[in-house]
BAGU-329488 format. One record per residue (C-alpha): y, x negated, z; residue number from 1. Coordinates in Angstrom, 2 decimals. Layout:
N
<rec><v>Y</v><u>X</u><w>Z</w><seq>NUM</seq></rec>
...
This chain:
244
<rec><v>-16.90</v><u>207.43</u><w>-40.78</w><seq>1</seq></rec>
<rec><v>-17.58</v><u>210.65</u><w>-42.51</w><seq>2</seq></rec>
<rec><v>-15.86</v><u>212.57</u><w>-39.20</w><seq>3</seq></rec>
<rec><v>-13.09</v><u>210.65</u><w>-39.47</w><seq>4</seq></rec>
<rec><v>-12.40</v><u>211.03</u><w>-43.54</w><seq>5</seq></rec>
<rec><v>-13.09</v><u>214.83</u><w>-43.02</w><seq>6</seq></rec>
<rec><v>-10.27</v><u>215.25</u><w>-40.39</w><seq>7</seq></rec>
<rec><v>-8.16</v><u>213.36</u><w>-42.53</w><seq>8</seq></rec>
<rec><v>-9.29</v><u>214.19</u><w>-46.04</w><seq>9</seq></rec>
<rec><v>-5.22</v><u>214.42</u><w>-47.33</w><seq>10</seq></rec>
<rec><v>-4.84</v><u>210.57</u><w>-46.49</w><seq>11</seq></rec>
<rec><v>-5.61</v><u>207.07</u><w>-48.10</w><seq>12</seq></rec>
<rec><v>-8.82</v><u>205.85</u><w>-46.96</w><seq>13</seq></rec>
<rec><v>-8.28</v><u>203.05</u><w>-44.08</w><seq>14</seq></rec>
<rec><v>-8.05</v><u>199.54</u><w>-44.86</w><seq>15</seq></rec>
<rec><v>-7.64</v><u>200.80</u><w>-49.10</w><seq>16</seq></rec>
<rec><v>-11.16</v><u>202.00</u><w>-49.17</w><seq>17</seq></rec>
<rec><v>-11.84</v><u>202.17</u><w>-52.91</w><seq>18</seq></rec>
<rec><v>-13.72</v><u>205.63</u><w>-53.96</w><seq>19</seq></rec>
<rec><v>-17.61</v><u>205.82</u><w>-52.92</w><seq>20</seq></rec>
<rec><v>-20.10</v><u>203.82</u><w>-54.91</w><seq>21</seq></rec>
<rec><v>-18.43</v><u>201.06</u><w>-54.66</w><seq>22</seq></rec>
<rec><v>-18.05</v><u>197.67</u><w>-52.29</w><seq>23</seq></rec>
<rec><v>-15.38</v><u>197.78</u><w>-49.65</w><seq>24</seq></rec>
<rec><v>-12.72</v><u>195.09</u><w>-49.32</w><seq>25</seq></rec>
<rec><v>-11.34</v><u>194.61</u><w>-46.25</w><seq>26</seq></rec>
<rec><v>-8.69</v><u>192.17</u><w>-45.36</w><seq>27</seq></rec>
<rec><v>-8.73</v><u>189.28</u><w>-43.71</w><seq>28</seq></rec>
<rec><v>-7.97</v><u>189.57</u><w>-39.25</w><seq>29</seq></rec>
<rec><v>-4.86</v><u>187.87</u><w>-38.00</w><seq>30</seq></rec>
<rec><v>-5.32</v><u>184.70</u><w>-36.17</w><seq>31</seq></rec>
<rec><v>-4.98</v><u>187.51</u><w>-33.14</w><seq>32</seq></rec>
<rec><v>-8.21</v><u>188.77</u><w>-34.30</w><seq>33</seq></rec>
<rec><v>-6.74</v><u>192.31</u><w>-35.23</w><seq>34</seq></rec>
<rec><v>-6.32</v><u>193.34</u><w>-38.77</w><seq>35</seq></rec>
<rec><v>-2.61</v><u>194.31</u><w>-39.74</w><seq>36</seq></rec>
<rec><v>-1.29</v><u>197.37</u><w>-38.66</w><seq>37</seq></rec>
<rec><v>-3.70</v><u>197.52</u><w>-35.51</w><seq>38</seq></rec>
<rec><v>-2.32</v><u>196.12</u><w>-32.32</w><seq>39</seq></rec>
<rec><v>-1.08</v><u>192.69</u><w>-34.18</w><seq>40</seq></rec>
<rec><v>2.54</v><u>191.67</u><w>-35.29</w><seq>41</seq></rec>
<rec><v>3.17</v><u>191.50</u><w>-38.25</w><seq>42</seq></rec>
<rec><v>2.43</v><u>188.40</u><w>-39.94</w><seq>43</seq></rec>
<rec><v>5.59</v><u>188.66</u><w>-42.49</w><seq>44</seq></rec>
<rec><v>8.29</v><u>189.87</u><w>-39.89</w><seq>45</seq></rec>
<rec><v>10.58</v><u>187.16</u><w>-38.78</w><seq>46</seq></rec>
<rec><v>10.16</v><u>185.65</u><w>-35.59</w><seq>47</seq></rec>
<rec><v>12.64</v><u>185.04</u><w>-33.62</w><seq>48</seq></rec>
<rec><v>13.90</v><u>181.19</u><w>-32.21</w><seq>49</seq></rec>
<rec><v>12.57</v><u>179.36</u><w>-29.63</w><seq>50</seq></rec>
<rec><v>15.09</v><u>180.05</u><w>-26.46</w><seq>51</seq></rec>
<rec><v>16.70</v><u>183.05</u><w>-28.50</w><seq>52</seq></rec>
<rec><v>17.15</v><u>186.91</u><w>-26.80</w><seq>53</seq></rec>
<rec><v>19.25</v><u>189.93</u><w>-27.37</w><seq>54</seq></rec>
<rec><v>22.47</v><u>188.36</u><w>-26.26</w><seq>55</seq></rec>
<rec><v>22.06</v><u>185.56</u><w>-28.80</w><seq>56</seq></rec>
<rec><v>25.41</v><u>186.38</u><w>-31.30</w><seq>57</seq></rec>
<rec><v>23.96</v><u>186.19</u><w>-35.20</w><seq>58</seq></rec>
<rec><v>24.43</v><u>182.69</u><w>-35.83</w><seq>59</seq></rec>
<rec><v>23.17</v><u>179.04</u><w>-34.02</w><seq>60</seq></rec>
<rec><v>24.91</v><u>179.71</u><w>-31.01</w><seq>61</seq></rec>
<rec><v>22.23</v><u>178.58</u><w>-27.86</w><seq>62</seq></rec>
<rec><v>22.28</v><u>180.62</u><w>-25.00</w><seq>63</seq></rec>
<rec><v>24.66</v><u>180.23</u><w>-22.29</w><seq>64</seq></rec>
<rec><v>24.55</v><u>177.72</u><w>-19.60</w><seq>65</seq></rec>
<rec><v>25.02</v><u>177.72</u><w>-15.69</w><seq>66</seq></rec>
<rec><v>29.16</v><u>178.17</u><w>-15.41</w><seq>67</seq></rec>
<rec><v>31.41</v><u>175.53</u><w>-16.51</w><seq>68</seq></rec>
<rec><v>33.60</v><u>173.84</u><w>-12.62</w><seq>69</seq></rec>
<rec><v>36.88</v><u>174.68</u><w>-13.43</w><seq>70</seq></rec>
<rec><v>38.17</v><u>170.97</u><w>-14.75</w><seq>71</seq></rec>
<rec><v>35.87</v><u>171.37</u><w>-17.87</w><seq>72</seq></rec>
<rec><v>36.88</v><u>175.10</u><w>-17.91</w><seq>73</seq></rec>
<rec><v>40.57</v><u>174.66</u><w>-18.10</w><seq>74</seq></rec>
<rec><v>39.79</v><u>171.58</u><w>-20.15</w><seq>75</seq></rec>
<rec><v>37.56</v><u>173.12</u><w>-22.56</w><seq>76</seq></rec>
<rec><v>39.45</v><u>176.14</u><w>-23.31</w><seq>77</seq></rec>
<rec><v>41.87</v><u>173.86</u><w>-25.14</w><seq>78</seq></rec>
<rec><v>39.30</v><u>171.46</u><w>-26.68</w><seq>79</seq></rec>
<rec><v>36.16</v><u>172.95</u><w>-26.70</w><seq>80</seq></rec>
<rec><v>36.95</v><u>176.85</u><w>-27.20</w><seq>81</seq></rec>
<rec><v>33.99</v><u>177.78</u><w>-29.07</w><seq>82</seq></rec>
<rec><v>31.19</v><u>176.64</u><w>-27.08</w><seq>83</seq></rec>
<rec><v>33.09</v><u>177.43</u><w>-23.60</w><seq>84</seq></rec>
<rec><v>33.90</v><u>180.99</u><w>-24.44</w><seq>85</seq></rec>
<rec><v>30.18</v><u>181.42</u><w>-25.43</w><seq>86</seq></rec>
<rec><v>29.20</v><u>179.92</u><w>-22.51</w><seq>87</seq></rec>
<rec><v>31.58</v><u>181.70</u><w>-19.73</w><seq>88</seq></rec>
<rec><v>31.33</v><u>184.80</u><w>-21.72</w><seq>89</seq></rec>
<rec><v>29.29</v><u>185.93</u><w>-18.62</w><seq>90</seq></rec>
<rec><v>30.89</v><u>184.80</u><w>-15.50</w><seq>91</seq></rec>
<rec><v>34.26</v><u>185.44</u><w>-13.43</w><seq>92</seq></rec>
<rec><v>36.69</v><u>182.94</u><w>-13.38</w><seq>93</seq></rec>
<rec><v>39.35</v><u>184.47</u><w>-10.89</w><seq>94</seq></rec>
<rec><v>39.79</v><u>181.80</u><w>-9.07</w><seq>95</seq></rec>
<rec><v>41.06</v><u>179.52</u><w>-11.82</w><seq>96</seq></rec>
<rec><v>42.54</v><u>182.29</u><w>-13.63</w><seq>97</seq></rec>
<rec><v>44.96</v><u>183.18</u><w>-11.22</w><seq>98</seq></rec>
<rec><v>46.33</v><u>179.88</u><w>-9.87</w><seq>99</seq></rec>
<rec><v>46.66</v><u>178.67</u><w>-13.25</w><seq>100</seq></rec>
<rec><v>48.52</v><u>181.90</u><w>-14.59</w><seq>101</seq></rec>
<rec><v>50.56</v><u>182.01</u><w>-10.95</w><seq>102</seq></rec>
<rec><v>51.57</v><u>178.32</u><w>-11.41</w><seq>103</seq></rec>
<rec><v>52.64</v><u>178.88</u><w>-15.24</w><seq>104</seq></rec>
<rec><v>54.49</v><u>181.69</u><w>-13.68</w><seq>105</seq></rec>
<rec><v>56.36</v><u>179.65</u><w>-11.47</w><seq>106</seq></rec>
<rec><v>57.26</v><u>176.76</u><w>-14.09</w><seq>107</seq></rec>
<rec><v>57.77</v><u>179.30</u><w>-17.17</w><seq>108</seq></rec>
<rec><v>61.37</v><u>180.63</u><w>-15.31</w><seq>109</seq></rec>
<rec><v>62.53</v><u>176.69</u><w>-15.79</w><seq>110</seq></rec>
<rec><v>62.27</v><u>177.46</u><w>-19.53</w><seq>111</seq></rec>
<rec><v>64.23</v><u>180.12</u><w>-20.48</w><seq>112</seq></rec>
<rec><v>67.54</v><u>178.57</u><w>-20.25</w><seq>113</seq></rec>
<rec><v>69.51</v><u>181.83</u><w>-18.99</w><seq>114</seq></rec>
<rec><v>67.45</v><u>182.17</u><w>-16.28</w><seq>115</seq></rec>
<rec><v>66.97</v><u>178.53</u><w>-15.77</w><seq>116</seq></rec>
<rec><v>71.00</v><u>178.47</u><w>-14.89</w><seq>117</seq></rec>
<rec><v>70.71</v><u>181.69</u><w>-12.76</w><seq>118</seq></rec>
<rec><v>68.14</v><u>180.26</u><w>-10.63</w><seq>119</seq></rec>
<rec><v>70.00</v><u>176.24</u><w>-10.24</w><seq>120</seq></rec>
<rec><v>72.58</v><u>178.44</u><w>-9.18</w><seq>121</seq></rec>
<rec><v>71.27</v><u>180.31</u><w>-6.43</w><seq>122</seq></rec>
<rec><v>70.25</v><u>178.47</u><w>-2.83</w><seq>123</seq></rec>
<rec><v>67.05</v><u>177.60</u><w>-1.74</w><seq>124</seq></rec>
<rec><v>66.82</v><u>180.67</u><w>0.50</w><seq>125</seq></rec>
<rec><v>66.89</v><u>182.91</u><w>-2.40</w><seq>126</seq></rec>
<rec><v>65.16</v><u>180.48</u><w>-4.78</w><seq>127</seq></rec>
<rec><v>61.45</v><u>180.67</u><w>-3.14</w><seq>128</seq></rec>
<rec><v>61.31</v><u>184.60</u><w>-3.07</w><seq>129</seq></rec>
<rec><v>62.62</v><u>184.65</u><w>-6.74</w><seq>130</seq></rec>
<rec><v>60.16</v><u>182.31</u><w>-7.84</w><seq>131</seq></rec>
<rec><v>57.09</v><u>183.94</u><w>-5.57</w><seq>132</seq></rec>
<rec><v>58.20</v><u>187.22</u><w>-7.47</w><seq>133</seq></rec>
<rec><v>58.31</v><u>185.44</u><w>-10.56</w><seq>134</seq></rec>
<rec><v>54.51</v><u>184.42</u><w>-10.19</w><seq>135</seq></rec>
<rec><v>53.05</v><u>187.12</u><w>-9.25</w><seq>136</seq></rec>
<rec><v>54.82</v><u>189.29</u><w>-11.60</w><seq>137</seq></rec>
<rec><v>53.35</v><u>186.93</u><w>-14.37</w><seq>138</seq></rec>
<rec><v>49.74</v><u>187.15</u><w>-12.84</w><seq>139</seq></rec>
<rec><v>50.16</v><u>191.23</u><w>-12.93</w><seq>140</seq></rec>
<rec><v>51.16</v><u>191.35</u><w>-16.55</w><seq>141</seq></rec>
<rec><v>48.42</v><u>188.40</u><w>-17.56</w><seq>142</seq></rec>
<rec><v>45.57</v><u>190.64</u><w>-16.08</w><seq>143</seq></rec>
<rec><v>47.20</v><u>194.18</u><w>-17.47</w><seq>144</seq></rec>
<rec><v>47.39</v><u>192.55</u><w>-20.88</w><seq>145</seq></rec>
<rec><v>43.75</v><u>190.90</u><w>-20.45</w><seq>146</seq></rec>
<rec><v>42.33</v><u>194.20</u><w>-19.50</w><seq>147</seq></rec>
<rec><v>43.94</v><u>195.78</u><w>-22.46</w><seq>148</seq></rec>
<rec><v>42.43</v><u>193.47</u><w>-25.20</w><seq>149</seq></rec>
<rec><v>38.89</v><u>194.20</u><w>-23.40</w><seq>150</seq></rec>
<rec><v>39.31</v><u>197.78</u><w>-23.79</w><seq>151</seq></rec>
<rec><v>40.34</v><u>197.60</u><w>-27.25</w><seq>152</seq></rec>
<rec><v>37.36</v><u>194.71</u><w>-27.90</w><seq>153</seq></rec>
<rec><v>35.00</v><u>197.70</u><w>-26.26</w><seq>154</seq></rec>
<rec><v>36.27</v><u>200.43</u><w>-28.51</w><seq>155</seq></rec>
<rec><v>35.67</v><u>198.47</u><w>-31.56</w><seq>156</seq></rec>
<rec><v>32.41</v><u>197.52</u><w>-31.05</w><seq>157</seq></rec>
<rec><v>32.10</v><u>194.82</u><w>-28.10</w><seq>158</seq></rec>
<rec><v>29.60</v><u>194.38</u><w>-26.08</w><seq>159</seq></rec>
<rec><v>31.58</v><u>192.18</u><w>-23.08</w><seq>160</seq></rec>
<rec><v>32.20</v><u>192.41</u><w>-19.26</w><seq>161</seq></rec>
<rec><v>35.68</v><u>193.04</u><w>-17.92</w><seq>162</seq></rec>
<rec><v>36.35</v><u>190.21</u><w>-15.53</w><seq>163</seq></rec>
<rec><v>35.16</v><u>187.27</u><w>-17.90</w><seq>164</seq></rec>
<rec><v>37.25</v><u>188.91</u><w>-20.31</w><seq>165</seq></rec>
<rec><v>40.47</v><u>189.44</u><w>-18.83</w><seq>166</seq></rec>
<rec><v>39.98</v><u>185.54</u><w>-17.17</w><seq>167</seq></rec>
<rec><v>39.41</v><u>184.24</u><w>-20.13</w><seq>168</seq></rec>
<rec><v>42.68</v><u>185.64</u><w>-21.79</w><seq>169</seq></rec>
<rec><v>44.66</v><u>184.70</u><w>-19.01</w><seq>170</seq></rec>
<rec><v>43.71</v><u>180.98</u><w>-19.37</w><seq>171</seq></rec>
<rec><v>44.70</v><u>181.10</u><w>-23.11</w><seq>172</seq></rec>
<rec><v>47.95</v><u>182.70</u><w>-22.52</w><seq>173</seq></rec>
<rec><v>48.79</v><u>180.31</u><w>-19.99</w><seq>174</seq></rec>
<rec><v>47.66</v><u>177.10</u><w>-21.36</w><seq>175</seq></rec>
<rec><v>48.34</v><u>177.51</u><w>-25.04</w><seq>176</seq></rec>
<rec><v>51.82</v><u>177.68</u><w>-23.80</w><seq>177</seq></rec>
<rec><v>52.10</v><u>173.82</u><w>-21.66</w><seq>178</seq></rec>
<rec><v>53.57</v><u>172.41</u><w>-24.50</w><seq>179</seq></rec>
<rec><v>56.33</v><u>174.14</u><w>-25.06</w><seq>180</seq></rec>
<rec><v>56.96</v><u>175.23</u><w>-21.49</w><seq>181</seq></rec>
<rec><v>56.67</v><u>171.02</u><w>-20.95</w><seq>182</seq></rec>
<rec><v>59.41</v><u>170.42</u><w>-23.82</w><seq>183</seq></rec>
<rec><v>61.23</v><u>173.31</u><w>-22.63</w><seq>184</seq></rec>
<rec><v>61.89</v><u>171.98</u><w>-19.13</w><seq>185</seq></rec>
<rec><v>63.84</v><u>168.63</u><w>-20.29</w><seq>186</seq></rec>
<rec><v>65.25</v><u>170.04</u><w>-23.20</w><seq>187</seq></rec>
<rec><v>65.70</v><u>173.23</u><w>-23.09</w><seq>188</seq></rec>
<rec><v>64.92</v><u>176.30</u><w>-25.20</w><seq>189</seq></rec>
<rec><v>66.96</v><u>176.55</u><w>-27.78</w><seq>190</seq></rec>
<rec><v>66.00</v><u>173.18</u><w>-28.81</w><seq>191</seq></rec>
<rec><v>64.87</v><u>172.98</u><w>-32.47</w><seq>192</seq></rec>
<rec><v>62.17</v><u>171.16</u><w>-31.36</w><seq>193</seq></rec>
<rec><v>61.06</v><u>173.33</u><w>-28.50</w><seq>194</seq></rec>
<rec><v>61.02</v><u>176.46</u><w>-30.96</w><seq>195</seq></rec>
<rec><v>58.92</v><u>174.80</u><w>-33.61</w><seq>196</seq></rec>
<rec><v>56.54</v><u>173.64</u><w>-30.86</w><seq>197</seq></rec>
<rec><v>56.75</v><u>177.47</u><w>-29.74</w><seq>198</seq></rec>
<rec><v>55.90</v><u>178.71</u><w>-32.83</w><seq>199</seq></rec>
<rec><v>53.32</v><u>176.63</u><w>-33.32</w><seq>200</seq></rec>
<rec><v>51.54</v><u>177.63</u><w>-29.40</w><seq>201</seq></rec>
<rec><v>51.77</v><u>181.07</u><w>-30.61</w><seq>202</seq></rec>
<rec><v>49.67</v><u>180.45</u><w>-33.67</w><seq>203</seq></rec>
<rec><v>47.19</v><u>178.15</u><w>-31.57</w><seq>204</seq></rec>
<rec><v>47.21</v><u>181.48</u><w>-28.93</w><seq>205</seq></rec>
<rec><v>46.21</v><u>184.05</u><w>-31.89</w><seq>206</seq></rec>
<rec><v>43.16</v><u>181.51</u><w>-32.88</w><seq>207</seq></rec>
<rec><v>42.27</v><u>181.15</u><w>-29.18</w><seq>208</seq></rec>
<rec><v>42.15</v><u>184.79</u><w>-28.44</w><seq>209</seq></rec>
<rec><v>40.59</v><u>185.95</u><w>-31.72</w><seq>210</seq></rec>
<rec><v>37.74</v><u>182.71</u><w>-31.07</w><seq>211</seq></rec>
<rec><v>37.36</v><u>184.08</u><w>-27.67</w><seq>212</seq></rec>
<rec><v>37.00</v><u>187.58</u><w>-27.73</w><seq>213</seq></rec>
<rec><v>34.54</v><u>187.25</u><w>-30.45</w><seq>214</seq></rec>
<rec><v>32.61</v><u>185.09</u><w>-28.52</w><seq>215</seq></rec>
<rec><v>32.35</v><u>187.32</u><w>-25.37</w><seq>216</seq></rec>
<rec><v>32.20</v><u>190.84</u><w>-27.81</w><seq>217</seq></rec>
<rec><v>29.81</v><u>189.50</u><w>-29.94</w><seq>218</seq></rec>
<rec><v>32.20</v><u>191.58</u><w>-32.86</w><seq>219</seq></rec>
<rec><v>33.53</v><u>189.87</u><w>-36.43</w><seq>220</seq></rec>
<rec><v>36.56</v><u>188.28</u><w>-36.28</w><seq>221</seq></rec>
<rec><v>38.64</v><u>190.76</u><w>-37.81</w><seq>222</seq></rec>
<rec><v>37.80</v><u>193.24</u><w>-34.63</w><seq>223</seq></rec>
<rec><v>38.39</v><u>190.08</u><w>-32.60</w><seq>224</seq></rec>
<rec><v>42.00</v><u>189.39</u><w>-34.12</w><seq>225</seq></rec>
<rec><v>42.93</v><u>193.33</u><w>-33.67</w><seq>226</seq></rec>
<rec><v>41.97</v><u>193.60</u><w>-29.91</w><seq>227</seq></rec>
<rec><v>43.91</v><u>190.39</u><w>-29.61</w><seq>228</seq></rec>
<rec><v>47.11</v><u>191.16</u><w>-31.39</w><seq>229</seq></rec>
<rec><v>48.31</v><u>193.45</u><w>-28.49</w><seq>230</seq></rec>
<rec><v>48.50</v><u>190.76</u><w>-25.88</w><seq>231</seq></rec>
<rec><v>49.27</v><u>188.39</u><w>-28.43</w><seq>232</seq></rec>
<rec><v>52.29</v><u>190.47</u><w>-29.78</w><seq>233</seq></rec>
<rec><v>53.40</v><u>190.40</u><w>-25.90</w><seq>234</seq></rec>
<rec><v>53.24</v><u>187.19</u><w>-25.62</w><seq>235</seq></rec>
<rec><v>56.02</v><u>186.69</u><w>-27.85</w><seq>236</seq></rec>
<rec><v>58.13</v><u>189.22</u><w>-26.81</w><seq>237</seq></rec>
<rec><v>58.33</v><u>188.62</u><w>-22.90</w><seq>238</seq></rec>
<rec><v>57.29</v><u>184.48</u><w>-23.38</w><seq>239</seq></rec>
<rec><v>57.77</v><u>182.98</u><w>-26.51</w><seq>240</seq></rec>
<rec><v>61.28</v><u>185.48</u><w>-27.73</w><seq>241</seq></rec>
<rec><v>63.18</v><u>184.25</u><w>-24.40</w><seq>242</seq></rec>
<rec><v>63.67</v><u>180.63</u><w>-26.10</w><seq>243</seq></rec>
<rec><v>63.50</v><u>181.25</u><w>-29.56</w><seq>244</seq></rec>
């Protein structure tokens, strides 16, 4: 002991060894067996949960699951946003991602009501290629826009991979939007109703992309909204503008 005090003669005494002469008081081990400070954790640090790791957002969020089949996908999306972005936050979903957005594609020319008449008008030799265009030009712009909001989700902080990402927004830009594209088939859009129900989708889409890229970021909601408001902002100019 006297070595070891002489070699470090400028520093406290270990353990708080009070000055010679009198009785040492050494704490108490750990249950580990090692005092504090030697090889055991601390006994006042927090711990974390059972089941919790680094990807674990701050909050009571459980880790993600095995991937959702693509009924409770599209299905949560809609009615179960919160726990299914959190839980696909990980996995591609191309498969479901592009049928559903190339389908919506196909359907969403049958509600703009000018190009609705263009294409009753034309013959069913020129109607198939114009709608085939039609889809895959939607499928293109989905996945530009949906890589754009996970570059901006990336730049402000995010922590999320590209493909689960840019699936995930094409799923909300597509569904958000079956009610109105539904109304907008039998009644057209300029219907008063249609536009309020347009309106309406576009709100639901903002809360759906801002819910979803802060689940798969792990970033505030603020961050979540601005990444977001690109794509969203699109969304009414090239969908939602064409029948209101």
């Amino acid at each position: 002991m006297a070595g070891f005090r002489d070699d470090r003669d400028d520093q406290q005494p270990p353990y708080g060894h009070p000055p010679y002469g009198q009785h040492p008081t050494y704490p108490q081990p750990t249950p580990g067996g090692y005092p504090p400070g030697y090889g055991s954790p601390d006994p006042y640090a927090a711990q974390p949960h059972a089941g919790q790791d680094d990807h674990t957002p701050a909050g009571n969020a459980p880790p993600p699951g095995p991937p959702l089949p693509w009924k409770q996908l599209l299905v949560g999306v809609i009615f179960r946003p919160s726990s299914t972005f959190w839980r696909m936050r990980d996995y591609p979903i191309w498969a479901p991602a592009l049928v559903v957005t190339f389908l919506y594609g196909l359907l969403a020319v049958f509600g703009l009501d000018s190009a609705r008449e263009s294409v009753l008008d034309s013959t069913a030799s020129t109607l198939a290629p114009y709608l085939l265009i039609t889809g895959v030009v939607m499928v293109l712009g989905a996945l530009l826009l949906g890589t754009v909001t996970h570059n901006l989700a990336r730049q402000f902080g995010g922590n999320g991979i590209w493909a689960p990402t840019a699936g995930l927004a094409m799923l909300v830009m597509t569904l958000s939007d079956v009610p109105r594209l539904a109304l907008a088939l039998f009644l057209g859009g300029a219907n008063p109703v249609v536009q309020l129900v347009g309106w309406a989708t576009w709100l639901f889409a903002g809360l759906l992309f801002t819910m979803m890229v802060s689940r798969s970021h792990e970033i505030p909601w603020p961050r979540a909204l601005a990444a977001s408001a690109i794509q969203l902002l699109a969304v009414l100019m090239l969908v939602k503008l064409g029948t209101l």
